[in-house]
C-alpha positions as CSV (number, residue, x, y, z in Angstrom):
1,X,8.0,56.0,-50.4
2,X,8.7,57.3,-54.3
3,X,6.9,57.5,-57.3
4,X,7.5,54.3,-59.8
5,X,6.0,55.9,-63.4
6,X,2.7,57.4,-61.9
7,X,1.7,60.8,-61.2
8,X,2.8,61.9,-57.5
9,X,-0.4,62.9,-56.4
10,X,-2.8,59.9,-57.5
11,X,-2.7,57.3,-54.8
12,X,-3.1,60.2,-52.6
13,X,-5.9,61.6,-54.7
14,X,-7.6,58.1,-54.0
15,X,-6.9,58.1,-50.5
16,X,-8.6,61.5,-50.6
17,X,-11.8,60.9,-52.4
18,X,-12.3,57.5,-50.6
19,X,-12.1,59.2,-47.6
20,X,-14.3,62.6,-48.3
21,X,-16.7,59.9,-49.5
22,X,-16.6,57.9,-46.0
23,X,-16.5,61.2,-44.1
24,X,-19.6,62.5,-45.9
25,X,-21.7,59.4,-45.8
26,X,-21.4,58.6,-41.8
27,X,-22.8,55.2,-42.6
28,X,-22.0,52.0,-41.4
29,X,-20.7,50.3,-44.3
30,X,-18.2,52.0,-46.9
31,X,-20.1,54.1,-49.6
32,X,-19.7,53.0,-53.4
33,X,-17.2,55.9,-54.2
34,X,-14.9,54.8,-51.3
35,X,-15.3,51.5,-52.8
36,X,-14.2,52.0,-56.0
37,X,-11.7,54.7,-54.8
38,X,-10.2,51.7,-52.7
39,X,-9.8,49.2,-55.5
40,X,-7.8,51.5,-57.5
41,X,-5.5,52.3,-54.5
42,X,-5.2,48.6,-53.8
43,X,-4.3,47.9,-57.6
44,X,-1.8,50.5,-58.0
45,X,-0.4,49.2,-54.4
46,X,0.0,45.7,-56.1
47,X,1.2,46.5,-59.3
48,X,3.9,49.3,-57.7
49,X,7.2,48.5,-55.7
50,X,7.5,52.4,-54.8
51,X,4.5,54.7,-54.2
52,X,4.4,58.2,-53.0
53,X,1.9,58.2,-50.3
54,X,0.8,60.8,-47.9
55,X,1.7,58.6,-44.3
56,X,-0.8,61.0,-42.6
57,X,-3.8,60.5,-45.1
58,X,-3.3,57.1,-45.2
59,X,-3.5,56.4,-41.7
60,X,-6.7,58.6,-41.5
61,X,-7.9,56.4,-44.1
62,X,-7.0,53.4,-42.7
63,X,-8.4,54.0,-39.4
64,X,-11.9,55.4,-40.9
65,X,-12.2,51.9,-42.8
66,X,-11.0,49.7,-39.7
67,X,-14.0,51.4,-37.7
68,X,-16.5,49.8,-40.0
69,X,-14.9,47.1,-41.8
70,X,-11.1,46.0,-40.2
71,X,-11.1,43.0,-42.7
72,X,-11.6,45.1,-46.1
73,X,-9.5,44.3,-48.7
74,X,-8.0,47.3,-49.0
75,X,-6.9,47.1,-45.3
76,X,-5.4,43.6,-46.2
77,X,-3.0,44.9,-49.1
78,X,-2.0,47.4,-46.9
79,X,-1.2,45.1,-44.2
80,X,1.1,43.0,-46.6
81,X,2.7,46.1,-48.3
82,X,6.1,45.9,-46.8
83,X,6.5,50.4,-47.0
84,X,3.2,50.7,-45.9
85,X,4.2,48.5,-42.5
86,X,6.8,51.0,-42.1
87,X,4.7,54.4,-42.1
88,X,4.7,55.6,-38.4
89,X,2.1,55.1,-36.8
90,X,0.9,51.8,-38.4
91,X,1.7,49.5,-36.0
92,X,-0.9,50.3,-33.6
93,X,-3.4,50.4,-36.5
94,X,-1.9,46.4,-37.3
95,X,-2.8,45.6,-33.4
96,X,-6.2,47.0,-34.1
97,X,-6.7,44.8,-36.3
98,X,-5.0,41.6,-35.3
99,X,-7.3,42.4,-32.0
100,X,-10.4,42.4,-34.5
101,X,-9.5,39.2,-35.9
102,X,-9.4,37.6,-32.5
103,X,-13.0,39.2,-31.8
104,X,-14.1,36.9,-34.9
105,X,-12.8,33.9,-33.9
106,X,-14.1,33.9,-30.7
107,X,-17.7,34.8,-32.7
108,X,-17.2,31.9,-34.9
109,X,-16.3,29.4,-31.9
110,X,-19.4,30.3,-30.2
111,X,-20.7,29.6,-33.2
112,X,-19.3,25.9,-33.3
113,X,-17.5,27.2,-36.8
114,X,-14.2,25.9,-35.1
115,X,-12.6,25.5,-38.7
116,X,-13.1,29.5,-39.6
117,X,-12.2,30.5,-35.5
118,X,-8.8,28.9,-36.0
119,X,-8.4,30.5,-39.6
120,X,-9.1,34.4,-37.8
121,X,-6.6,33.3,-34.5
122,X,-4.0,32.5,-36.8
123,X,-4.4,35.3,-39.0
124,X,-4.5,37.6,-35.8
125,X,-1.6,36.2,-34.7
126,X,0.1,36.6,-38.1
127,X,-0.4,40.5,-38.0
128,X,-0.2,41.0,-34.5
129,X,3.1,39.7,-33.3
130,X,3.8,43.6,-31.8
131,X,0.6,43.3,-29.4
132,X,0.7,43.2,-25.6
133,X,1.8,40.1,-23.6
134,X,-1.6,39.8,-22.1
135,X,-3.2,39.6,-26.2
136,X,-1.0,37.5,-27.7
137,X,-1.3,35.3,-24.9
138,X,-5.9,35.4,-24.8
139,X,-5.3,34.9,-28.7
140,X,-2.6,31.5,-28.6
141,X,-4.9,30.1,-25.6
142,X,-7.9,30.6,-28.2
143,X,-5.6,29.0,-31.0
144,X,-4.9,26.4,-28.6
145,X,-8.8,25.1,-28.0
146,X,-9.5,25.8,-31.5
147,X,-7.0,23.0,-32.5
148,X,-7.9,20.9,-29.7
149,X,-12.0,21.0,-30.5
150,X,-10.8,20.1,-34.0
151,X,-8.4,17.1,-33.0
152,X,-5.4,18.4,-34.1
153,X,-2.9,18.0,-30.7
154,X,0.0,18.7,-32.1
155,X,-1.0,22.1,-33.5
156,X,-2.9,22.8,-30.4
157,X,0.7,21.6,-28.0
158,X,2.2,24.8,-29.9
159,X,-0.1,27.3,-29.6
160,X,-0.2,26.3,-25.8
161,X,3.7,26.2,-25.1
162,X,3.5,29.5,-27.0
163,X,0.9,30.7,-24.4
164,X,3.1,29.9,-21.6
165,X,6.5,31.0,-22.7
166,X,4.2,34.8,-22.1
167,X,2.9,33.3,-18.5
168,X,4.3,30.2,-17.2
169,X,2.5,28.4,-14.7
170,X,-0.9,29.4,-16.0
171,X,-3.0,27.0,-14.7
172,X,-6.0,26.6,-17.3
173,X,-3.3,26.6,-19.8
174,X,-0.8,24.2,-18.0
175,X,-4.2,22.0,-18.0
176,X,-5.0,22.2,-21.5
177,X,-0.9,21.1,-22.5
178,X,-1.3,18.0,-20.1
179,X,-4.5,17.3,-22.1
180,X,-2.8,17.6,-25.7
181,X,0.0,15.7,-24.1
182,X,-1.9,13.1,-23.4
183,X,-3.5,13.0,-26.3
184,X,-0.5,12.8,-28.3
185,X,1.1,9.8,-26.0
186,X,-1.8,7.8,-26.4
187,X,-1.6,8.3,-30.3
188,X,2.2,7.3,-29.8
189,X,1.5,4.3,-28.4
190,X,-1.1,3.0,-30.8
191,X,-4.5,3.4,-29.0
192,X,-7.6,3.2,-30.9
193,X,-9.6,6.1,-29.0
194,X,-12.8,7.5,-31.3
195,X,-13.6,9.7,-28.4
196,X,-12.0,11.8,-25.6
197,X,-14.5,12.3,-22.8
198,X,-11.8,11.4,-20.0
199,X,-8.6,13.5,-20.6
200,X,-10.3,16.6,-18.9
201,X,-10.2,14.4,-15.5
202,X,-6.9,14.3,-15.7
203,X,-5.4,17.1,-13.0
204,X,-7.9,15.8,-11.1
205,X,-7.1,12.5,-11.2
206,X,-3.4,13.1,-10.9
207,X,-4.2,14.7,-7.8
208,X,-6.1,12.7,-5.5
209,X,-5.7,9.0,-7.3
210,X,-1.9,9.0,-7.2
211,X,-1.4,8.5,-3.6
212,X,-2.9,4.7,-4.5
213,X,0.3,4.2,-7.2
214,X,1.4,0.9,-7.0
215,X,-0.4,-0.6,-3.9
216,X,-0.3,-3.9,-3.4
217,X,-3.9,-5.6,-3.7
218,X,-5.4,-2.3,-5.0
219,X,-9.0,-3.0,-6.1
220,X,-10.6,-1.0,-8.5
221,X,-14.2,-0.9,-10.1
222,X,-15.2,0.6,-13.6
223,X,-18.9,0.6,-14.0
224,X,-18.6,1.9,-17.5
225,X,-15.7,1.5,-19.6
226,X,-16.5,2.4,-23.0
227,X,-13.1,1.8,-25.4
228,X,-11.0,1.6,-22.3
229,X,-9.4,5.4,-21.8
230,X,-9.7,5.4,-18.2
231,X,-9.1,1.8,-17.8
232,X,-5.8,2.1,-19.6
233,X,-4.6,5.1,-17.5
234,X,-5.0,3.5,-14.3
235,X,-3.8,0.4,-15.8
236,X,-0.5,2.5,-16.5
237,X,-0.3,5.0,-13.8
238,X,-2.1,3.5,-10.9
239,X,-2.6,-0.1,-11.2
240,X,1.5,-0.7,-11.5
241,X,1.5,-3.3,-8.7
242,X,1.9,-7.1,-9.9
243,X,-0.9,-7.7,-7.0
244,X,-3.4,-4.4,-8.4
245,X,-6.8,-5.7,-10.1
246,X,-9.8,-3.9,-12.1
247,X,-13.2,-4.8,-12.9
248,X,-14.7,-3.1,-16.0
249,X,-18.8,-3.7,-16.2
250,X,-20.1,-2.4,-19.9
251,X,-22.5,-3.5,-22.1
252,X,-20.9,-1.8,-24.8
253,X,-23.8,-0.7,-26.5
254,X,-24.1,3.1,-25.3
255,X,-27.4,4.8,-24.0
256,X,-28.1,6.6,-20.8
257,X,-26.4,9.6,-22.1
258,X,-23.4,7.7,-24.1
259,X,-24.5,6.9,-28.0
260,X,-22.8,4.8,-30.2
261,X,-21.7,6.8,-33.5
262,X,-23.5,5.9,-37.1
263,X,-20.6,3.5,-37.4
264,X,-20.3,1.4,-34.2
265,X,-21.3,-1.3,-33.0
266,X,-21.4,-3.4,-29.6
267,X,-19.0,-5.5,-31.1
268,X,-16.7,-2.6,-32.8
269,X,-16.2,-0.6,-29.3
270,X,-15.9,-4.0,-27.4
271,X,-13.0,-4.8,-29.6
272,X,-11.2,-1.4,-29.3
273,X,-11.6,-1.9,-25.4
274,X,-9.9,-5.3,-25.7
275,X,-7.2,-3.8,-28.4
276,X,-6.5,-1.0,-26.3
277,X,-6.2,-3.2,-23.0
278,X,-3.7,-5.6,-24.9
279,X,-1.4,-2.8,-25.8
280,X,-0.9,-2.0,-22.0
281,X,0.7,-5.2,-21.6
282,X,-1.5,-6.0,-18.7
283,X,-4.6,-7.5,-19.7
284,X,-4.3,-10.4,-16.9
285,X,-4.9,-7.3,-14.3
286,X,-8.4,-6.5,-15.8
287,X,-11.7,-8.3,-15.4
288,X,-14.2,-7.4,-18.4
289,X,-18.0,-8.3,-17.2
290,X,-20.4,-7.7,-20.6
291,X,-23.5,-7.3,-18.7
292,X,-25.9,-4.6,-17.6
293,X,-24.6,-3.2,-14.2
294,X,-27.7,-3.4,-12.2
295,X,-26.9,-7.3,-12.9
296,X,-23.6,-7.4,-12.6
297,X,-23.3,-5.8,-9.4
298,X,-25.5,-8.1,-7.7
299,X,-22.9,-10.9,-8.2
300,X,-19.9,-9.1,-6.8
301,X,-18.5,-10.1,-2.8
302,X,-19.0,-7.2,0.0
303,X,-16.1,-5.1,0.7
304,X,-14.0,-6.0,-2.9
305,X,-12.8,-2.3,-3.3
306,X,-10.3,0.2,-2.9
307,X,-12.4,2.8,-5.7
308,X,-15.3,2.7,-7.6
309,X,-15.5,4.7,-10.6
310,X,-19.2,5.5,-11.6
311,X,-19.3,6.3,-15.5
312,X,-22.0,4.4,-17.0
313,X,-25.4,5.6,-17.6
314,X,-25.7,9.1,-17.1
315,X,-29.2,9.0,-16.1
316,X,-30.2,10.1,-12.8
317,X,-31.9,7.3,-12.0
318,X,-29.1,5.1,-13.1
319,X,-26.6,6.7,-11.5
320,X,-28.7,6.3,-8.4
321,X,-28.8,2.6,-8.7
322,X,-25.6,1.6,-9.5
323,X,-24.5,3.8,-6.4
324,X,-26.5,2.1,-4.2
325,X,-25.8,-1.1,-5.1
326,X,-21.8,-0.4,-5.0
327,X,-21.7,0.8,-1.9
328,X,-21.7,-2.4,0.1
329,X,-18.7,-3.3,-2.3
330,X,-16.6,-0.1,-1.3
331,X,-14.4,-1.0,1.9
332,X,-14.2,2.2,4.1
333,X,-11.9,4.4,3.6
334,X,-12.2,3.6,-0.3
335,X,-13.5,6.5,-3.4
336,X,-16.7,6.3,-5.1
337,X,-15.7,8.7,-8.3
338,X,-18.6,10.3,-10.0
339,X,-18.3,11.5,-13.2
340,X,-20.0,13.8,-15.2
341,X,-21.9,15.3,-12.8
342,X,-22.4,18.4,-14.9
343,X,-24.7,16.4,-17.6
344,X,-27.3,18.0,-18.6
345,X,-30.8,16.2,-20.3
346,X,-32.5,19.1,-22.5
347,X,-35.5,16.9,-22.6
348,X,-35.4,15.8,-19.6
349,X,-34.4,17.7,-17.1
350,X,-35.6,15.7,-14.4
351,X,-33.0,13.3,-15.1
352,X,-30.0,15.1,-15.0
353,X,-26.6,13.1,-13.6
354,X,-26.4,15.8,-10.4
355,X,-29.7,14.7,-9.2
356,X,-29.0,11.2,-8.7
357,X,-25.8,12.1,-7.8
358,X,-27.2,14.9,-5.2
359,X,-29.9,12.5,-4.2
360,X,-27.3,10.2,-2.5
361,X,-24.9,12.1,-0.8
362,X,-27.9,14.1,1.1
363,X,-29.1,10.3,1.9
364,X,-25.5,9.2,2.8
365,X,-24.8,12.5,4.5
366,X,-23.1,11.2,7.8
367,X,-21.4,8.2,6.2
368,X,-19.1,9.8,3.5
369,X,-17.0,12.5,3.2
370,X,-16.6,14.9,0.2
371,X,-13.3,15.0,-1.5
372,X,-13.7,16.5,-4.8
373,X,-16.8,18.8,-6.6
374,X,-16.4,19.8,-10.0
375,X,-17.3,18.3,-13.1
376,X,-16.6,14.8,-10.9
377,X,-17.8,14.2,-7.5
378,X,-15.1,12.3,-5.5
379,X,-16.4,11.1,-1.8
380,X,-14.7,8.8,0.8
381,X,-16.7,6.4,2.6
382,X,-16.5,7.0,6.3
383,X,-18.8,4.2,7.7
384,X,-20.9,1.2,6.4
């Protein structure tokens, strides 16, 4: 780089004293004479098209100043300055720091600051477009949940085809895209969905409940329905028989682990389930009971079912109860699907989903067969 009207030797002379004075003060933040020393650099940076810079002090400079503080401003001029980029040497300085910025965001996501994570992936991403297949790829995944934690699929579809164009066939990441996909479909079609407790069920779904696609007579019971997500996937994808039939117990009024939001009501969520199950074009195929399970159950013929999805109350005790009293519906060879069995009750511990869960299978031990353990539970019922 050349000199544009200043003296050939001051920029350099401020690289100098900035770094004597970080040299000399071993501290862990920059001293006030590195400070100040830094601001005039940065000015005379922004102010000048052509500088005359000493590429060897700079980047001892730089990398002084990335050790304690990668995101300094001085740093970020630096990083924007279109000669500066092309010193030698500064491209592994500019993965340094694009790496740093990743660190952040993943310190702000564990923080639940999603907003200010996605802001540092981004501008990691921006800088660090030279770093290693295996970064860039950790830093679009993290992109990719950022965007998804914050509701924003088609943002988060990106970063995740981005992720795979590095490594396709990545499994967690191949997940995540169905997810968003999803997500975005549903949106397509006009759903009203407040919430999205069922799309990470998918794969799992997809694997073991398509082999029942478009049986004739399939029965299915819901014992918790909420605004109708999973009802309106099986309704699409499984239930595609003219003969196929679900029951859907809620009393759409949350508790046992699911709480209405501030601004719902029983009648608000009943009436998204009933919007949403109009819009797949096969509402004659569901039957919506408005009653407490523990009642409802009672009512329903022996042997009525081909699977039984358990998503209601998430209490132990609950869960319990309503498994016990669908099993004489379930015909063998049918699924009981368990969900949530990874809820956890700060308070109260002793009522965690897995125990009730736990509690029957080790009752149930010789008559059922386990499919599926993960966040679901998925067991086949061998014998009355």
């Amino acid at each position: 780089m050349t000199t544009n009207g200043l003296e050939p030797t001051t920029f350099n002379d401020l690289l100098s004293l900035a770094l004597s004075s970080i040299e000399s003060a071993q501290s862990t933040a920059i001293p006030i004479p590195a400070k100040l020393a830094l601001l005039q650099a940065t000015q005379l940076i922004l102010s000048q098209k052509n500088i005359n810079v000493n590429a060897n002090l700079l980047l001892q400079t730089l990398w002084k100043i990335a050790l304690i503080n990668p995101f300094d401003d001085f740093v970020q001029t630096c990083l924007t300055c279109e000669g500066i980029n092309q010193v030698q040497g500064f491209r592994e300085l500019r993965n340094k720091i694009a790496i740093a910025y990743n660190m952040q965001g993943n310190a702000f996501y564990q923080q639940g600051q999603i907003q200010q994570a996605t802001l540092q992936y981004e501008k990691s991403l921006q800088i660090g477009q030279e770093l290693s297949p295996a970064d860039l790829l950790g830093i679009y995944f993290n992109a990719g949940m950022a965007s998804f934690v914050q509701k924003q699929p088609e943002k988060a579809q990106h970063f995740f085809q981005k992720a795979l164009q590095i490594q396709p066939n990545l499994a967690q990441v191949e997940q995540m895209l169905f997810r968003v996909n999803y997500q975005l479909e549903t949106k397509q079609k006009g759903y009203k969905f407040s919430q999205d407790w069922f799309s990470r069920n998918l794969a799992i779904w997809q694997e073991y409940l398509m082999c029942f696609r478009n049986q004739p007579d399939l029965n299915i019971l819901e014992i918790g329905s909420w605004e109708g997500r999973s009802t309106c996937w099986l309704l699409n994808n499984i239930l595609t028989h003219p003969s196929s039939q679900i029951t859907c117990i809620d009393t759409f009024e949350g508790g046992g682990g699911t709480e209405l939001e501030a601004s719902d009501t029983k009648e608000s969520i009943e009436a998204r389930f009933d919007f949403n199950i109009a819009l797949t074009e096969t509402a004659a195929k569901v039957t919506k009971i408005v009653n407490k399970s523990r009642a409802a159950l009672r009512e329903i013929p022996f042997d009525s079912f081909d699977i039984i999805y358990i998503d209601g109350s998430h209490l132990a005790c609950d869960v319990l109860e309503d498994t016990l009293l669908s099993w004489g519906l379930l015909k063998i060879g049918g699924l009981i699907i368990f969900d949530d069995y990874d809820h956890v009750f700060r308070e109260f511990p002793h009522q965690n989903t897995k125990i009730g869960i736990d509690a029957f299978m080790a009752s149930f031990c010789n008559k059922i067969q386990l499919v599926h353990q993960s966040h679901q539970i998925l067991i086949k019922k061998i014998a009355d």
